[in-house]
MARDRENLO-419907 format. One record per residue (C-alpha): x, y, z; residue in one letter. Coordinates in Angstrom, 2 decimals, decimal comma, padded with zeros to 5 digits. Example, Ala and Ser with C-alpha at 12.3 -4.5 7.8 and 13.67 -1.06 7.14 Angstrom:
// MARDRENLO-419907
u;v;w;aa
012,30;-004,50;007,80;A
013,67;-001,06;007,14;S
This chain:
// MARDRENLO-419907
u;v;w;aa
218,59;142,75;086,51;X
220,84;142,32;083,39;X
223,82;141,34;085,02;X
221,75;138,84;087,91;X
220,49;137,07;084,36;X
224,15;136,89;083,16;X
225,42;135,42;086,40;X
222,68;132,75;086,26;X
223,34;132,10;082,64;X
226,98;131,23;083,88;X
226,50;129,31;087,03;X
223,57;126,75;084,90;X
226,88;126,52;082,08;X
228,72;125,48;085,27;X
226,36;122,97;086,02;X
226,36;121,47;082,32;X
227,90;118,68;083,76;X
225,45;117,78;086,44;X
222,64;118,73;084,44;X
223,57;115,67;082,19;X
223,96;113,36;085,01;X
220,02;113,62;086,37;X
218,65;110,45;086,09;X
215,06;110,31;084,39;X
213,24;110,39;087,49;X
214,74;113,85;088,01;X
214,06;114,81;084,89;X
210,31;113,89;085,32;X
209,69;115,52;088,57;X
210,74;118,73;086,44;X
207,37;117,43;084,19;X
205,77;117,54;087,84;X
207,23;120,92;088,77;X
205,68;121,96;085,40;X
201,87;120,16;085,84;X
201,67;122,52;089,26;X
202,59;125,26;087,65;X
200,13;124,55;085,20;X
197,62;123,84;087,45;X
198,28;127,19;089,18;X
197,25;128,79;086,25;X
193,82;126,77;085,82;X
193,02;127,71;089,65;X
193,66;131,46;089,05;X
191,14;131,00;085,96;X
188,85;129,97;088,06;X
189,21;132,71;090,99;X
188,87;135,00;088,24;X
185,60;133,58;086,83;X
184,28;133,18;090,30;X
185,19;136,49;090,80;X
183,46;137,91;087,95;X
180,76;136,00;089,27;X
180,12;137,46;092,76;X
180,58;141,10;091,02;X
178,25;140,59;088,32;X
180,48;141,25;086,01;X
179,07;138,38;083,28;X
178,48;134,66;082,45;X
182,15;134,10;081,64;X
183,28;130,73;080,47;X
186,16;129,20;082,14;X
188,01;129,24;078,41;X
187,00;132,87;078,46;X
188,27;133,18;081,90;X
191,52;131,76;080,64;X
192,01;134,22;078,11;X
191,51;137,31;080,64;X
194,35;135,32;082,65;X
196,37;135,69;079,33;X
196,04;139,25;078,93;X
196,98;140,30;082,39;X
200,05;137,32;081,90;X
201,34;139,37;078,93;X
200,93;142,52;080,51;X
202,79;142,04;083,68;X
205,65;142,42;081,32;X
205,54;145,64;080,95;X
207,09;148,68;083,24;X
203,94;149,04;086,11;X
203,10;145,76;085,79;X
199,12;146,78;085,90;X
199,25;147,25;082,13;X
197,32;143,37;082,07;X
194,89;144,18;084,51;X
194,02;147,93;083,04;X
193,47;145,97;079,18;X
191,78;143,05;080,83;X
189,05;145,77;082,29;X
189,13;147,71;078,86;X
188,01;144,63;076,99;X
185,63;143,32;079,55;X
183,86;147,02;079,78;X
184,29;147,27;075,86;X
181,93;144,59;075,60;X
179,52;145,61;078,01;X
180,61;144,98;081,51;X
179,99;147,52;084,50;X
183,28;149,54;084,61;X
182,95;149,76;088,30;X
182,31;146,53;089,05;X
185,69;145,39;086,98;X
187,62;147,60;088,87;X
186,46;146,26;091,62;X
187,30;142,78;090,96;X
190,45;143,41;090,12;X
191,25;145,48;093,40;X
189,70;142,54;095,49;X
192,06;139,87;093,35;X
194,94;142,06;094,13;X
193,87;142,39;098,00;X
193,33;138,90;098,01;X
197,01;138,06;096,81;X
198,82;140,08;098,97;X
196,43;139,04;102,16;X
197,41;135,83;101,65;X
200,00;135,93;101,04;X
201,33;138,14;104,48;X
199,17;135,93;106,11;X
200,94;132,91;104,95;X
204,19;134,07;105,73;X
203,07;134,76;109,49;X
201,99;131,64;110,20;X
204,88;129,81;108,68;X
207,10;132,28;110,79;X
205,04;132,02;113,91;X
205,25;127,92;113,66;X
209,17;128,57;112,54;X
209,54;130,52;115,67;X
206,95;129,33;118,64;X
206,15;125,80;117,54;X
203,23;123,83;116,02;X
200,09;125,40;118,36;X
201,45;129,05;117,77;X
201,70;128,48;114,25;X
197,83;127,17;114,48;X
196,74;129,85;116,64;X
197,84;132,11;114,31;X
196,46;129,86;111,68;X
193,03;130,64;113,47;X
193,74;134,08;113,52;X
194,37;134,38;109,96;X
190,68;132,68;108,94;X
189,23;134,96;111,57;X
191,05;137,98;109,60;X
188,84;137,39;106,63;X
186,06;139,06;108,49;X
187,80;142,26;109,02;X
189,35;142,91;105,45;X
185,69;145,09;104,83;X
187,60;147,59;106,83;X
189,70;148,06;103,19;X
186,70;149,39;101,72;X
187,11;153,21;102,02;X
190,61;152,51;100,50;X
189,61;150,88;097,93;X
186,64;153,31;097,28;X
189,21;156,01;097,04;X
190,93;153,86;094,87;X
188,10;153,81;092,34;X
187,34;157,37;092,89;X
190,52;157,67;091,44;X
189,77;155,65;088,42;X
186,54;157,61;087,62;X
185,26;160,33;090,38;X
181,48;159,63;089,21;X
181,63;156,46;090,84;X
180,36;157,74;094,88;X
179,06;154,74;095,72;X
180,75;151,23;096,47;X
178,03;148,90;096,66;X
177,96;145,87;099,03;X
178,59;143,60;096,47;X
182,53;144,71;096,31;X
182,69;141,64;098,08;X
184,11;143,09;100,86;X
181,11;143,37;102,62;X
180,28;139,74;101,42;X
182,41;137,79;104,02;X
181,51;134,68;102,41;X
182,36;136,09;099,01;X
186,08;137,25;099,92;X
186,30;133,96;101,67;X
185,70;131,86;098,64;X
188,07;134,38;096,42;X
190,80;134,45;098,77;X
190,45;130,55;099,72;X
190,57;129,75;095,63;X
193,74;132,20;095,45;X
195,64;130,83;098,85;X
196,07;127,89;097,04;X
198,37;128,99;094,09;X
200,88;129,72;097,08;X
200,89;126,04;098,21;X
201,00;124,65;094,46;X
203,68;127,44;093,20;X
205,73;126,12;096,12;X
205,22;122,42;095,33;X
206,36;123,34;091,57;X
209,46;125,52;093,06;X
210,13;122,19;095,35;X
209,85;119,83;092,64;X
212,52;121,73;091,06;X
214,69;121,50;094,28;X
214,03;117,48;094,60;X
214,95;117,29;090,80;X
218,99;118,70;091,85;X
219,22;116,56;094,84;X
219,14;118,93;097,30;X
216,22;118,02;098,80;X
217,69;116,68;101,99;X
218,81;120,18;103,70;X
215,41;122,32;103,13;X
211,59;120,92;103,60;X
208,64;121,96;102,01;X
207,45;124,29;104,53;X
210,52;126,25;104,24;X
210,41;125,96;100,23;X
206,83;127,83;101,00;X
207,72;130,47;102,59;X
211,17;131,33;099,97;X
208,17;130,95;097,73;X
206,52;133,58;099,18;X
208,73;135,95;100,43;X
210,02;136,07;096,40;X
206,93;136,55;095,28;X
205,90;139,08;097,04;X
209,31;141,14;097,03;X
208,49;140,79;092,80;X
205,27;141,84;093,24;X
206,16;144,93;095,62;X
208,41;146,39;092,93;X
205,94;147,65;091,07;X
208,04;148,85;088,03;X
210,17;145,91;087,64;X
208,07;144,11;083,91;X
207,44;140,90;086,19;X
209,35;140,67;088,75;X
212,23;139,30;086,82;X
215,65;139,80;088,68;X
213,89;140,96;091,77;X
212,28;137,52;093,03;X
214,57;135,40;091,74;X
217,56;137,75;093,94;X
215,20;137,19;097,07;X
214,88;133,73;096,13;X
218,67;132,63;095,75;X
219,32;134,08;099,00;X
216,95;132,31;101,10;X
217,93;128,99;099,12;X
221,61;129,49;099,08;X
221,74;128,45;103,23;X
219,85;125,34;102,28;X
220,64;123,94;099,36;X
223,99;125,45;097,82;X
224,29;128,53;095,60;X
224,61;126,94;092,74;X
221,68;125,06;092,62;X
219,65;127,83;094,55;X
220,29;129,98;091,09;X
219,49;127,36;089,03;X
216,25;126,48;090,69;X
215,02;130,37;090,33;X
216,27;130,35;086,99;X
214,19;127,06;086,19;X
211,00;128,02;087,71;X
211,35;131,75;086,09;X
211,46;129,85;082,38;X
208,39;127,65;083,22;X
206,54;130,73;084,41;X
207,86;132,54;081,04;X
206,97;129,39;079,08;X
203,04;129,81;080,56;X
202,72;133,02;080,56;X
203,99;132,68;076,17;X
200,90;130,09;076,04;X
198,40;131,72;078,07;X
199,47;135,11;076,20;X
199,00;133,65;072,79;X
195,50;131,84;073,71;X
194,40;135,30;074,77;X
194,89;136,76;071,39;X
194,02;134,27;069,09;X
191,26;133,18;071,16;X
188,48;132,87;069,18;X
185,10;134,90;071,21;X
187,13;136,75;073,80;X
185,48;138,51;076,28;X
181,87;137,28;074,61;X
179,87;137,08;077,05;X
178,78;140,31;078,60;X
């Protein structure tokens, strides 16, 4: 991981030179790259709130909402990664919220993710592969998928057993049972794919190399990193791991020079949120008030 952050470090000192050459409208579609990213953030605020929501959990503000997105942003840093989520539940049930039903909503966030996320992927790769009415009958497919993900629920009940063996019963509110539920959670949360890829593009567009890669492909790379970070579980973040899997899905495309310092880029605005989200959580003024 060290030494993948030391080679980036010296292929953007390569690129000094070009780096000084982007004209402003470059430099502004980094802004852009930037505002998605941001906005990414606001929309998993609010699939957390609504989340909260469907599990009873509390009346949560959206500014409190933000500041449980803060918590689990600084602990993702740490080795395990589920550090944020396990002191986002500790507050939350600190102040009064069902213990069970926390747990829950964090399991069904996580299931959520990594649903769409696969489910992305497959349709991009079915359409890459097949053509445009494979890619939208697997489209279809996908939607139609939302109706079996209650099968998850003895999983995720064993899960929770795990967490505290009193809890025997997972109640149809898990909102796995609650088709329409899941649906609204995992529609809210497929978005921050399409919006983290739009920020990842931007970031392409702003080094010129937008001509040999198009925004469907950018989507998927987006993807496929993510998820690789997210599946090693005891790497603090991801860091090293996604941007690794990203480089060499954008080195084909766009060069590997500028493939590096794309990942690199989009790895310091995610740091650069995750710092400001962090720091509203704990200075926040009534966190986690409202239970």
């Amino acid at each position: 991981m060290v030494s993948g952050l030391v080679l980036a470090a010296v292929v953007i000192y390569e690129l000094k030179d070009q780096l000084t050459l982007i004209k402003i409208a470059h430099i502004n579609l980094l802004f852009v790259a930037a505002s998605f990213q941001g906005i990414v953030l606001v929309v998993t605020a609010l699939a957390w709130k609504k989340n909260t929501a469907l599990h009873h959990i509390g009346d949560i503000s959206f500014l409190e909402s933000v500041a449980h997105v803060g918590v689990n942003s600084l602990g993702k840093y740490l080795p395990g990664k589920i550090a944020g989520s396990v002191f986002r539940g500790a507050e939350i049930h600190k102040n009064g919220g069902s213990l069970q039903a926390v747990i829950i909503a964090s399991l069904i966030e996580q299931v959520a993710i990594i649903h769409s996320g696969i489910l992305i992927a497959m349709v991009l790769l079915t359409y890459n592969a097949y053509g445009v009415w494979a890619g939208v009958v697997f489209f279809i497919i996908s939607i139609i998928s939302i109706f079996f993900i209650k099968y998850l629920k003895p999983v995720l009940q064993w899960v929770i057993r795990k967490f505290k063996p009193a809890m025997l019963s997972f109640q149809n509110e898990s909102g796995l049972d609650d088709v329409r539920s899941y649906g609204i959670v995992f529609g809210i949360i497929s978005s921050t794919w399409v919006l983290t890829a739009l920020a990842v593009y931007c970031c392409v567009i702003a080094f010129g190399a937008s001509s040999g890669i198009s925004f469907l492909e950018v989507l998927l790379i987006t993807v496929f990193a993510f998820m690789g970070g997210f599946a090693a579980f005891f790497v603090p973040a991801g860091i090293g791991v996604r941007e690794g899997i990203m480089v060499s899905m954008l080195t084909p495309l766009v060069g590997f020079s500028v493939a590096v310092a794309v990942s690199v880029l989009h790895r310091l605005i995610l740091i650069l949120f995750d710092i400001l989200l962090g720091s509203y959580s704990l200075f926040y003024k009534r966190p986690f008030s409202s239970f």
